[in-house]
DOVO-149803 format. One line per 3 residues: number of its first residue (from 1); their letters; for each residue z, x negated, y negated of C-alpha. Coordinates in steps of 0.05 Angstrom, whole numbers, plus 5000, padded with zeros to 4 digits. Each point is the difference from the previous one (the first is absolute). Layout:
<bavos>
NUM> A> Z X Y; ...
</bavos>
This chain:
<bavos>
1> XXX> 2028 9312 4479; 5000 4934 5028; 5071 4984 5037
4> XXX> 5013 4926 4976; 5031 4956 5063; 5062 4951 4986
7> XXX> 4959 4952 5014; 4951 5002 4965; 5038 5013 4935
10> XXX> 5038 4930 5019; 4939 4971 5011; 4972 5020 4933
13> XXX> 5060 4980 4964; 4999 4932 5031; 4934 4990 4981
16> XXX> 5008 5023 4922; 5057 4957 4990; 4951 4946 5035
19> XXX> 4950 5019 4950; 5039 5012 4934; 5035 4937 5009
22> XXX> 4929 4959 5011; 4975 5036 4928; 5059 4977 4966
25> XXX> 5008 4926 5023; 5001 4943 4954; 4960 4949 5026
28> XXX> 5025 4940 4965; 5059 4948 5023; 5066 5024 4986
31> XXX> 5044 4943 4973; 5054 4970 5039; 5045 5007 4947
34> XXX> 4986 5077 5005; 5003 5011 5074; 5069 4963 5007
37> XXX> 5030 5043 4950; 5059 5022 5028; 4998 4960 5067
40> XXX> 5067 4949 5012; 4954 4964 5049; 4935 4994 4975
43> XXX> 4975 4972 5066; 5005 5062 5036; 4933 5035 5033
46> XXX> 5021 5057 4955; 4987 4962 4939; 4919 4984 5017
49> XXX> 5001 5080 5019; 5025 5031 4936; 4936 4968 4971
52> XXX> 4967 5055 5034; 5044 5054 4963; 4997 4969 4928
55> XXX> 4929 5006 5014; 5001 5071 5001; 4996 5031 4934
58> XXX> 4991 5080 4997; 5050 5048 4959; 5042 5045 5045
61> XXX> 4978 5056 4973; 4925 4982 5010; 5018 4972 5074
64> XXX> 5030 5067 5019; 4932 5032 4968; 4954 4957 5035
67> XXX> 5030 5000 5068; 5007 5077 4997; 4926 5002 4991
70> XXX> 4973 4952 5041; 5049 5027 5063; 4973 5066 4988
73> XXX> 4927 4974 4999; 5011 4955 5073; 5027 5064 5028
76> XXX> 4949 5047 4982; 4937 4941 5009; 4942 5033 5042
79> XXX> 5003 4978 5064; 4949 4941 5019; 5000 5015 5075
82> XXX> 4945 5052 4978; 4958 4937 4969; 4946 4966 5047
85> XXX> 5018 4922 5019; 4957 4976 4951; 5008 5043 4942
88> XXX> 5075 4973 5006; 4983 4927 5010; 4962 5009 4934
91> XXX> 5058 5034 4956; 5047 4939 5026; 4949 4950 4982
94> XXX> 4989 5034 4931; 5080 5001 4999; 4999 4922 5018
97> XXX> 4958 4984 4951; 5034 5049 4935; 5067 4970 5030
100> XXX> 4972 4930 4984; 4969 5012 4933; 5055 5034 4971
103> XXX> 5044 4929 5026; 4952 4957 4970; 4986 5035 4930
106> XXX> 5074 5008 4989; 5006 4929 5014; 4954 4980 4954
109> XXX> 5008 5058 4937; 5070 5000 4998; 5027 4925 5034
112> XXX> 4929 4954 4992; 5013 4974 5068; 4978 5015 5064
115> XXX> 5041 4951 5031; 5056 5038 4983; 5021 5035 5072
118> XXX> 4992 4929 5035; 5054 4962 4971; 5057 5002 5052
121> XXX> 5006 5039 5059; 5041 5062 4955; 4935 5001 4954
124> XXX> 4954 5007 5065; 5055 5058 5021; 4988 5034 4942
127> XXX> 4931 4991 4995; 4994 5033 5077; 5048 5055 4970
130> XXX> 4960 5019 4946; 4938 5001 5040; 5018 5041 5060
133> XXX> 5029 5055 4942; 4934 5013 4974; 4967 4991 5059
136> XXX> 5037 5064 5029; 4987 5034 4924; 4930 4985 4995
139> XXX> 4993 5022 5077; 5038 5061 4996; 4963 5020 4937
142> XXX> 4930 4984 5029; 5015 5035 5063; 5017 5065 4955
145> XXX> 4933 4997 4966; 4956 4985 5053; 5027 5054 5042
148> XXX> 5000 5052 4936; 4935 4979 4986; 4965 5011 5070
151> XXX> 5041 5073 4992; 4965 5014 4935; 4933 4981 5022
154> XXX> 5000 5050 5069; 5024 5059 4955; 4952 4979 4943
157> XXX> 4940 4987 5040; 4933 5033 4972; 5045 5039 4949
160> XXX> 4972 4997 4923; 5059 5007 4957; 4962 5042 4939
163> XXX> 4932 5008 4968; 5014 4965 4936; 4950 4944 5010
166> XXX> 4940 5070 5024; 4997 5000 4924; 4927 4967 4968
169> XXX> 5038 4977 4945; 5052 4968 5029; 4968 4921 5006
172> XXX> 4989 5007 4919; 5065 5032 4996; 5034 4949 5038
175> XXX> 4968 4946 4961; 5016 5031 4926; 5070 4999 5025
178> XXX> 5005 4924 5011; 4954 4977 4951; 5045 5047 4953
181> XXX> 5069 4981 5030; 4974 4923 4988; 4971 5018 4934
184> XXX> 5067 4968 4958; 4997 4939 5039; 4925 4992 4973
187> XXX> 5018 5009 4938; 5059 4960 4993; 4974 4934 5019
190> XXX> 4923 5011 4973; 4950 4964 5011; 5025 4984 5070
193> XXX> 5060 4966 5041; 4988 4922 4999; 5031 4948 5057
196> XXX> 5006 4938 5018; 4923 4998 5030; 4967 5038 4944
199> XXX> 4990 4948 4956; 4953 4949 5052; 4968 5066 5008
202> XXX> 4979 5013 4935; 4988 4930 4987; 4955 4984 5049
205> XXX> 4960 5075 4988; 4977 4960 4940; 4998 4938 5034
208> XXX> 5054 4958 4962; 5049 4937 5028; 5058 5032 5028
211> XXX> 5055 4961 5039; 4967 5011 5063; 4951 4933 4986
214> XXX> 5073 4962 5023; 5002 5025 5076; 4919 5023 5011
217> XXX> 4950 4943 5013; 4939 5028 4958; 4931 5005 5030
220> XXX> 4960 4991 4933; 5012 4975 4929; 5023 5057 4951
223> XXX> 5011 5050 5053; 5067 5022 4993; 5007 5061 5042
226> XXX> 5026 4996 5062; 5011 5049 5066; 5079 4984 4993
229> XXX> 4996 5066 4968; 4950 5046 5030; 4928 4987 4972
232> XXX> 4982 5083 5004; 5060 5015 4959; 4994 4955 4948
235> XXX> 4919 5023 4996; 5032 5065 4991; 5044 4975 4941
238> XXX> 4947 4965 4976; 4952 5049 5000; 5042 5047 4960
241> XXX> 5017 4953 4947; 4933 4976 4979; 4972 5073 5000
244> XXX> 5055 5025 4956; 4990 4928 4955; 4922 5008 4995
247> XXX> 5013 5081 4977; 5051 4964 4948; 5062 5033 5031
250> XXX> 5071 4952 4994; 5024 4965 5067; 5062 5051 4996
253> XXX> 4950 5059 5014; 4962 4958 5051; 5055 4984 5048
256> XXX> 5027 5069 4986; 4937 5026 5029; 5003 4950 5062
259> XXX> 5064 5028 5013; 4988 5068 4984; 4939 5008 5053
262> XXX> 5049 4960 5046; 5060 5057 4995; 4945 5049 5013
265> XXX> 4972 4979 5058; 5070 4982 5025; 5013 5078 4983
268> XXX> 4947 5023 5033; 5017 4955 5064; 5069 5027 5002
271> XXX> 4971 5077 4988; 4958 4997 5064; 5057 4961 5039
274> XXX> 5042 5066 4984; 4946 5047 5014; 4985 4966 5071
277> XXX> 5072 5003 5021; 5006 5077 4972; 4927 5021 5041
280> XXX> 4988 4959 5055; 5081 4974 5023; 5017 5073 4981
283> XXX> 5061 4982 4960; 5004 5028 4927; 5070 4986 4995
286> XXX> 4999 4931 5005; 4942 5007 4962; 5029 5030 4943
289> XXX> 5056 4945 5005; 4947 4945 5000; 4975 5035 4932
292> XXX> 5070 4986 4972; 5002 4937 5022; 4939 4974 4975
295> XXX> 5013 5033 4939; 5079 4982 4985; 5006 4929 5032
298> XXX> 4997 4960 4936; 4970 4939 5038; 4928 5049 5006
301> XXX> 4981 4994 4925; 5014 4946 4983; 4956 4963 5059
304> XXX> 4950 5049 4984; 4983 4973 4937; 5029 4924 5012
307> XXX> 4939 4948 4994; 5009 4975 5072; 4956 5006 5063
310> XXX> 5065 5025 5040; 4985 5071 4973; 4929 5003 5032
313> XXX> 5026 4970 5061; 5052 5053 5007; 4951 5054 4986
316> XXX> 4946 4973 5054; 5047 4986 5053; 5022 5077 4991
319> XXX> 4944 5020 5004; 4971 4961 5058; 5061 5025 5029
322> XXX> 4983 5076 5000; 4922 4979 5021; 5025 4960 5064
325> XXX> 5047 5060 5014; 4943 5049 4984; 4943 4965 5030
328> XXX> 5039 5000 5066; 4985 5076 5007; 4945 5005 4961
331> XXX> 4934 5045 5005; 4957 4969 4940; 5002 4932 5040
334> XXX> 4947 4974 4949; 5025 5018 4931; 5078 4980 5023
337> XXX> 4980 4937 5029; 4959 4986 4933; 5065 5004 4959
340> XXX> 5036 4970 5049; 4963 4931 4994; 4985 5007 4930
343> XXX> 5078 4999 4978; 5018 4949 5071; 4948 4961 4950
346> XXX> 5039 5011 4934; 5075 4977 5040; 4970 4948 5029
349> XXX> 4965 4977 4929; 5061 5020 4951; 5049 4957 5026
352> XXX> 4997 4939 5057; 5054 5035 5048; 4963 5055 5000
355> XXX> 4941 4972 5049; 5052 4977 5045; 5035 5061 5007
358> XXX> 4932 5036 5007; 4984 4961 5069; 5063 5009 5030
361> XXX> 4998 5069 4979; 4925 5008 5031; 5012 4965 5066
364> XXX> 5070 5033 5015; 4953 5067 4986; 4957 4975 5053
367> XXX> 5056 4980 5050; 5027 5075 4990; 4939 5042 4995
370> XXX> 4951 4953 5048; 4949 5075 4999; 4999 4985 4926
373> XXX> 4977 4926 5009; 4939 5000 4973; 5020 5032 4925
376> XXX> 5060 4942 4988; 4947 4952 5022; 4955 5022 4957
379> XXX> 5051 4998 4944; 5023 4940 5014; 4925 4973 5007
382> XXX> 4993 5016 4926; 5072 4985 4972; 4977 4927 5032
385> XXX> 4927 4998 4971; 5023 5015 4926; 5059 4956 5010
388> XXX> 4956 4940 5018; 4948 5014 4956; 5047 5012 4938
391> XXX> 5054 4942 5011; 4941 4946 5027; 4940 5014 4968
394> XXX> 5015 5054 4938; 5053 4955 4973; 4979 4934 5012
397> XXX> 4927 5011 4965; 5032 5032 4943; 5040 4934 4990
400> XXX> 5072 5037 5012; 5047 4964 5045; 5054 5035 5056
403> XXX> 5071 4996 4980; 5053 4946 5012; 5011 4997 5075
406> XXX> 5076 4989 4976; 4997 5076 4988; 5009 4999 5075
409> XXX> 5052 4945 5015; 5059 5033 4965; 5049 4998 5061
412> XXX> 4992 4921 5020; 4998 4979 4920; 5067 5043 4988
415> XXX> 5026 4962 5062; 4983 4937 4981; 5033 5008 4921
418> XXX> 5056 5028 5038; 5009 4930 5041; 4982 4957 4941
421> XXX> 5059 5041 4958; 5050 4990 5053; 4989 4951 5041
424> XXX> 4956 4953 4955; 5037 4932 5013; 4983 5019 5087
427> XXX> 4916 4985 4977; 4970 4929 5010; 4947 4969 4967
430> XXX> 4945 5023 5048; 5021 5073 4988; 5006 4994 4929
433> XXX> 4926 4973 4997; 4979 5059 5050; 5031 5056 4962
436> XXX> 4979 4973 4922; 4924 5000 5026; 5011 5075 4996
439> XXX> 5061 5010 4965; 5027 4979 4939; 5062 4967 5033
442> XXX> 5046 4983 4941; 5000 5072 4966; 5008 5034 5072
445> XXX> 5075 5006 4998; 4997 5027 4930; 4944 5051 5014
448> XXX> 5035 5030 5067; 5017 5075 4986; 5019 5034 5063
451> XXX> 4970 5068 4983; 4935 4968 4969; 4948 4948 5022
454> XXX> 4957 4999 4935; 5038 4941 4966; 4991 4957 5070
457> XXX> 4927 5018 5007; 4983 4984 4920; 5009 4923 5023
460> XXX> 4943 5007 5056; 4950 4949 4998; 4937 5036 4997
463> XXX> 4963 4930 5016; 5034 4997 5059; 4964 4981 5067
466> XXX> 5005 5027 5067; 5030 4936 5021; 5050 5006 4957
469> XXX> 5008 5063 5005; 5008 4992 5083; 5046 4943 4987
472> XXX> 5039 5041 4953; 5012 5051 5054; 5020 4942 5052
475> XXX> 5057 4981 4956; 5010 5070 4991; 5008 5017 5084
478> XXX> 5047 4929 4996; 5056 5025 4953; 5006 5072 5030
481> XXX> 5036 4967 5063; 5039 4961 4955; 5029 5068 4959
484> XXX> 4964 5065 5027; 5060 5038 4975; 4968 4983 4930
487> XXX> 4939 5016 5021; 5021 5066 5027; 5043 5010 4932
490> XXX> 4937 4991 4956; 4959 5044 5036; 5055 5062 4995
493> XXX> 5020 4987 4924; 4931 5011 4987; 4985 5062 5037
496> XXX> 5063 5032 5019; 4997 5054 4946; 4940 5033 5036
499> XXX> 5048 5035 5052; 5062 4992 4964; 5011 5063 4945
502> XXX> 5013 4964 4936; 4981 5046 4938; 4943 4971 4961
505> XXX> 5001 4995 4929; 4958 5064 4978; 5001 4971 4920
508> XXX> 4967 4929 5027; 4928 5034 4991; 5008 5016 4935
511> XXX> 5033 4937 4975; 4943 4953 5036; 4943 5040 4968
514> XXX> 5032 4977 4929; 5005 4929 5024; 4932 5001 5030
517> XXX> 4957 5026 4943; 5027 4945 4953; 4974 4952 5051
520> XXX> 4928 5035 5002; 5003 4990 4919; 5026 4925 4991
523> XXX> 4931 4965 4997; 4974 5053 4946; 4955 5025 5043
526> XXX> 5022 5073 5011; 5041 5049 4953; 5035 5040 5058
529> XXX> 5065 5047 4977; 5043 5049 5014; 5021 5051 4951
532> XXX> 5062 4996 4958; 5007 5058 4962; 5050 5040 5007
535> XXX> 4966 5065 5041; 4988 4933 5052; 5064 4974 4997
538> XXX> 5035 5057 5003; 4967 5019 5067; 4995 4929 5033
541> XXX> 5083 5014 4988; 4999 5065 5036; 4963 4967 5059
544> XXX> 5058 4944 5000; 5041 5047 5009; 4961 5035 5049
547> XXX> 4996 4933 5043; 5074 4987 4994; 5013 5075 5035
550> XXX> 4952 4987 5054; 5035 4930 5015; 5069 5024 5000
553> XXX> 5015 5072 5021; 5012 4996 5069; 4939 5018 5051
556> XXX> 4953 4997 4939; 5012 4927 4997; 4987 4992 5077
559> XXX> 4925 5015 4975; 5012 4938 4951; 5004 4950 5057
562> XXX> 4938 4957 5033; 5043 5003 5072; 4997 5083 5003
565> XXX> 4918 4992 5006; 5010 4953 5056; 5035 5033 5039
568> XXX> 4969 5071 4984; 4936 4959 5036; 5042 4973 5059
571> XXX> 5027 5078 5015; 4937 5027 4996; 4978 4949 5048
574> XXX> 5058 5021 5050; 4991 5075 4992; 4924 5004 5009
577> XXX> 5014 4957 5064; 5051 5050 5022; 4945 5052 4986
580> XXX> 4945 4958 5027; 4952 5011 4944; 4958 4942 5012
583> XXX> 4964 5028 4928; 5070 4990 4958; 5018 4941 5044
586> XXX> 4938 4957 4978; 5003 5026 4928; 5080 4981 4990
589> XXX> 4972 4930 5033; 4951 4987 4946; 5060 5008 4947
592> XXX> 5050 4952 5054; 4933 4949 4999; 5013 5002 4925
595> XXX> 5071 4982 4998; 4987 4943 5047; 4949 4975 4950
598> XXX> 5043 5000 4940; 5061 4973 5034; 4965 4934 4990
601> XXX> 4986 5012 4921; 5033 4962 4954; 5071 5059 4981
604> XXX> 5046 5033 5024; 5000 5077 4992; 5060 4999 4962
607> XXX> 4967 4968 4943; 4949 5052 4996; 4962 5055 5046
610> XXX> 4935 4978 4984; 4980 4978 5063; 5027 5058 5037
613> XXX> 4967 5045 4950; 4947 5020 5050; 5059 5028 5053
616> XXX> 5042 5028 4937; 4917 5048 4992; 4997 5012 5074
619> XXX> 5061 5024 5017; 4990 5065 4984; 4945 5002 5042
622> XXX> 5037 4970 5062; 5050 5050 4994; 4955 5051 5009
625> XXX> 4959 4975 5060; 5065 4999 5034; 5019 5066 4990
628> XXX> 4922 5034 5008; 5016 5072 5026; 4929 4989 5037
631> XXX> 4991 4994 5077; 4948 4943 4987; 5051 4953 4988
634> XXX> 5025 4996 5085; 5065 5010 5040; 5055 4973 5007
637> XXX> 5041 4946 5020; 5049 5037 5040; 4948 5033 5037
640> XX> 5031 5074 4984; 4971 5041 4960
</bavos>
């Protein structure tokens, strides 16, 4: 038994009351009126000082819990000396950074001002405080899983851990299990989950006006799809509907059948994700928890069946995924690199990030496996042939237009609404004239929502020239030196909830599809409905209350939050770098390209997962490519094995 020094137990002590005391701090001002209770002299140093000890708010009992627990864990921490100089440079700057979004989404959620810890030097005291406490925390409990985790890899290395997934039936079995466990969900919200995007969809698989005319220059006269939404997807929609319509089926059965073919493929996808981390990363027990996952997550259903192209996305970026990671290795160079371009093909066509996140994916993979060149050349060959072909000839002939380039200008449009709201009377003339050639200047300070750029970005002008457009962004440069802490502001309050936990609102799907489907049916054109008898109801109930367990037992509703995701992607990132599988590091940097992309979409994460949808799919995956008990997957950091 480990003989625990003086010392160190001081040390650790130190430290927890360090850290406890950062967990528990208000951030807000304390009034004066407060902080001089009690004081016969309320210009005493003292006075400014107790502001730091109002600020404090933690029950005794829970203090003398919370210390107790985190000096026992400083004490007993692995010891980093073992770690290799860069493995540790990487745990402090993944510290740094989980030190800086917790700061910022608390900030935000729970005060709805950054500016908070810069308001007098006491603020910026507390503020340094409260970030060197969970910088220690987040260090000291990154240290302890990065060195557990390079233990558990040399005692697990080329070990299977059963024969479960030997059986021949286990890929149907696996899939009868989900499809079965998902089964109520189906049923409860027949034909299919609707959102905000479904109804453009539909509309424009049958060619109708939707509201997209407003922000999408058209190309020719009674066109009215567009690529705003992905062209292949709503052919697919389309394609569906009007077969089921000519065989005189209702449009409740056809869009039940669009989504029905879309749950099963995303069943099958999942199935073979499971199967490849069981046979080829030789671990069935994460595996089997996958399974569960996939199968108890209540988010999984209901995506599988929502009318939306995120739920393809997901499933080919999975996929692709487990081919880059396969094809890496592979022996059937032909067939592998087949699929491989064939679903780089579908990312790239299903949704507009994806073909960016496919070339940085494909030239990274030719930075870190320069034998392989000539394959992720050849892939990326094709991924840019199709792309060309599809976006400048395909489309164009065919009369359909691109979407709104304002899809792409979320962060400087939120920053400029932010500037007009709060420091509107600080813009001349000149500006004024810049900004409305783009904008629609007088409803900008009503339209500003931190969290959400849509409202700003409905007022784009889609006749708007690149001159304007470059003058625009002139004016735009000017007032950032004037106010860049508002600038700054508007770019956090939209995106801070993608690293900072904040428990989304599992019921939201549900509620949405209701909303949405009596938006598909207000011209008359379309009859969509769920079911409201009472077998229905009864079980859309249950699955409330199923979602309201999953968002607020503890752990459970850790899985409820678009931040978890995130950072799942970032530690994956770190501990396949400590490993040095350059396999895992490139396929964790496909999903890191991903979150780069949507941090400049139009919400934040705390409004809904949606966008992260693709990590919440993969993570089971990157779990398991980080703990492969297969000698494949390289050394390690340390150097001792």
């Amino acid at each position: 038994m480990e003989v625990i020094s003086g010392k160190k137990a001081i040390k650790g002590f130190i430290k927890a009351v360090i850290t406890s005391t950062a967990l528990t701090m208000d951030y807000s001002l304390i009034a004066d009126e407060i902080s001089t209770f009690g004081y016969a002299n309320p210009e005493m140093s003292f006075v400014n000082l107790s502001k730091l000890l109002y600020a404090i708010e933690i029950p005794t009992i829970s203090s003398i819990l919370l210390i107790g627990f985190l000096t026992f864990f400083y004490v007993h921490v692995n010891n980093i000396q073992t770690l290799s100089k860069h493995t540790v440079v990487g745990i402090r700057v993944l510290a740094f950074f989980a030190s800086a979004s917790v700061m910022v989404g608390k900030l935000f959620y729970s005060y709805h001002d950054i500016g908070l810890l810069n308001r007098g030097a006491l603020q910026l005291v507390k503020g340094m405080f409260v970030f060197c406490g969970l910088f220690m925390l987040f260090s000291a409990v990154i240290d302890f899983a990065v060195s557990g985790y390079i233990e558990y890899c040399k005692k697990n290395k080329d070990m299977r851990c059963g024969r479960v997934f030997d059986q021949k039936w286990i890929g149907i079995g696996i899939a009868a299990v989900i499809f079965a466990v998902w089964l109520p969900t189906i049923m409860a919200y027949y034909p299919a989950v609707f959102m905000g995007d479904s109804e453009d969809i539909i509309y424009m698989a049958y060619n109708y006006p939707t509201g997209l005319v407003n922000i999408v220059l058209p190309i020719k006269e009674g066109i009215y799809v567009t690529n705003h939404h992905p062209v292949v997807y709503t052919l697919y929609i389309s394609v569906i509907l009007h077969a089921v319509s000519a065989f005189g089926g209702s449009n409740n059965f056809g869009i039940f059948l669009c989504a029905i073919i879309q749950c099963l493929i995303t069943v099958c996808i999942l199935t073979y994700s499971c199967m490849y981390c069981a046979k080829y990363l030789k671990n069935e027990k994460l595996a089997l928890v996958a399974v569960v996952f996939y199968a108890l997550c209540p988010w999984m259903p209901k995506y599988a069946v929502m009318i939306s192209k995120d739920t393809f996305f997901a499933d080919l970026l999975l996929l692709l995924a487990i081919l880059i990671h396969k094809s890496i290795h592979t022996r059937d160079l032909k067939k592998d690199m087949t699929a491989l371009i064939a679903v780089s093909v579908g990312v790239a066509l299903i949704r507009k990030n994806g073909f960016y996140i496919l070339i940085l994916t494909f030239v990274l993979a030719i930075l870190l496996y320069k034998n392989l060149w000539k394959r992720w050349l050849l892939a990326l060959a094709c991924i840019f042939a199709v792309y060309i072909l599809y976006s400048n000839v395909a489309l164009p002939a065919a009369g359909i237009p691109e979407g709104s380039i304002a899809e792409m200008l979320s962060i400087p449009f939120q920053q400029t609404a932010r500037y007009v709201k709060y420091h509107g009377e600080e813009v001349t003339d000149e500006e004024k004239h810049a900004i409305s050639g783009v904008l629609d200047y007088d409803t900008l300070a009503k339209n500003y929502s931190g969290s959400l750029s849509d409202p700003v970005k409905r007022t784009y002008n889609k006749n708007a020239t690149r001159v304007e457009l470059a003058d625009y962004f002139i004016v735009w440069f000017q007032m950032f030196w004037r106010h860049p802490g508002e600038y700054v502001t508007a770019f956090f309050n939209n995106y801070y909830g993608y690293f900072y936990p904040v428990v989304n609102d599992a019921m939201k799907l549900a509620r949405t599809s209701v909303g949405s489907m009596a938006n598909t049916n207000r011209d008359g054109y379309f009859d969509f409905s769920h079911c409201y008898d009472s077998f229905h109801t009864r079980l859309r109930d249950s699955l409330t209350f199923y979602d309201l367990i999953w968002m607020h037992l503890p752990v459970l509703n850790l899985f409820m939050t678009s931040a978890l995701y995130v950072w799942v992607v970032l530690a994956a990132l770190l501990l396949s770098c400590v490993r040095r599988d350059r396999a895992a590091v490139l396929v964790t940097i496909m999903y890191l390209f991903l979150i780069f992309t949507v941090i400049v979409g139009p919400s934040n994460a705390i409004n809904y997962e949606r966008y992260v949808f693709p990590c919440i799919l993969g993570m089971p995956f990157l779990v398991c490519i980080c703990f492969a008990c297969d000698s494949q997957t390289g050394s390690f950091a340390d150097g001792k094995e």
